[in-house]
N, C-alpha and C positions, 0 to 999 in steps of 0.2 A: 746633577753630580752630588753623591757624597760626601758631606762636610770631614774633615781631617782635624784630628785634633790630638794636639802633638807639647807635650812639657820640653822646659828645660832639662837639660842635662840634671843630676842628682841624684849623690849618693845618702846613705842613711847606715851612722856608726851601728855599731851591733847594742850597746847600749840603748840606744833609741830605739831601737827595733824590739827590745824585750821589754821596755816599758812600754809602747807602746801596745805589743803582744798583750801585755799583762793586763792595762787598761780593759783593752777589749774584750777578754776574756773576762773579766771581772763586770763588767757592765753588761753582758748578756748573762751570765749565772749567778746575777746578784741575791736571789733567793738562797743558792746554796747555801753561800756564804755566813749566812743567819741559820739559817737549818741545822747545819753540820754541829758548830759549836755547841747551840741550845743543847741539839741530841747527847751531844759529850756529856755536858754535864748532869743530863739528864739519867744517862748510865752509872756514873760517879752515885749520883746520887740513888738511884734506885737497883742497882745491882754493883754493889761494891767489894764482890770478889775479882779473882786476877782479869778472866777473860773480860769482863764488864770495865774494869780501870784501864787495861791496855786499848782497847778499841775506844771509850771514851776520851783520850789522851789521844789518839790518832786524829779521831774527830775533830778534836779539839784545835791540832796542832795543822788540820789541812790544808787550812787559806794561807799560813806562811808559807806554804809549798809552790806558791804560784810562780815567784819569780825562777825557781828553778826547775820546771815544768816549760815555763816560758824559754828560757836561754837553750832548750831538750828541743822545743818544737820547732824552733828560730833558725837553727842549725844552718839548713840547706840554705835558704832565703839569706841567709846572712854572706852566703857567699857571694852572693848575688849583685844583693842591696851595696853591699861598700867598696864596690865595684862603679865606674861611672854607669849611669842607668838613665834613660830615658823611656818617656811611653807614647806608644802611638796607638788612638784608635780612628780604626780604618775597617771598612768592610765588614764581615761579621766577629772581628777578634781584635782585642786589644793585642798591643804589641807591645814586648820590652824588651827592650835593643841595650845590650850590656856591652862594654868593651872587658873583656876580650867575648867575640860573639860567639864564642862555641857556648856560652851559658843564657845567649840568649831565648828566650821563652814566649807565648802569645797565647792568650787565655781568649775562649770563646764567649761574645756575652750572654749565650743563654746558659753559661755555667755560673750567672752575676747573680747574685741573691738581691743583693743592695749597695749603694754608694752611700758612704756616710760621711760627711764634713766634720768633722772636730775642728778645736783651736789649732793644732800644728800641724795636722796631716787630714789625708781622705784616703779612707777606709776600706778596701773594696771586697764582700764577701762573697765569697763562694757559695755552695748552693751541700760543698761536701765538707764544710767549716773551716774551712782554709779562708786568711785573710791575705791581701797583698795591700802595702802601705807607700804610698803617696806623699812627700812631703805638699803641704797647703802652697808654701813660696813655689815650688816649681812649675804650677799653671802663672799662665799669666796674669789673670784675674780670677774672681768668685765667679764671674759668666763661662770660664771655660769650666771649671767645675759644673757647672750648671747642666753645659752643653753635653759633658760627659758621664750627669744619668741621664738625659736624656737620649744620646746614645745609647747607653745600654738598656734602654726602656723598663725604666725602675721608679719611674717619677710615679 
């Protein structure tokens, strides 16, 4: 028989959901992040007519754009999340069981990229860069996290 593994009930503010968004986002394109600026000033500096200052100033100003790219991409999922939520995985798909259940939703795990543990939540990625966010408290311990890459066979 197929082990069942199933969270607390839990919801996640929309606040928490775009930091978190944002976190993630920021810690896979952490390269950018250094790139883009250098480049700015790099055009300031070496081509300092308009088109060269307006695109180096863009450059520049990119990484503060995150959180409000986050709160843009967060949207849907927001509806979702601060909603009571629970997850089941079972069978070939996790499950997530929302009240009210017309929003509920079940992801297949060979669409699972990876399960990642952070300090407050676990991380679930997609494989089409989609993330789904987990509070850490809603398993019941570190072993069901555990249990749940191993389920989605990502270890």
């Amino acid at each position: 028989m197929e082990e069942r593994i199933e969270t607390a009930e839990y919801r996640i503010s929309r606040s928490q959901l775009v930091y978190w968004s944002a976190n993630e986002y920021i810690r896979r394109f952490w390269p950018a992040f250094i790139a883009f600026p250098i480049s700015g000033i790099l055009l300031f500096i070496l081509m300092p007519n308009s088109a060269g200052i307006g695109l180096g100033t863009m450059m520049i100003m990119w990484p503060l754009s995150i959180p409000a790219r986050s709160i843009i991409f967060t949207s849907r999922a927001a509806k979702r999340v601060i909603c009571p939520t629970r997850m089941v995985a079972e069978g070939e798909h996790l499950y997530f069981i929302v009240d009210p259940l017309d929003l509920n939703y079940r992801v297949n795990k060979k669409s699972i990229r990876d399960v990642v543990i952070r300090k407050e939540y676990v991380c679930i990625e997609l494989w089409k860069f989609k993330m789904i966010f987990v509070p850490l408290d809603a398993f019941i311990d570190k072993i069901e996290v555990q249990k749940l890459r191993k389920f989605t066979e990502v270890e």
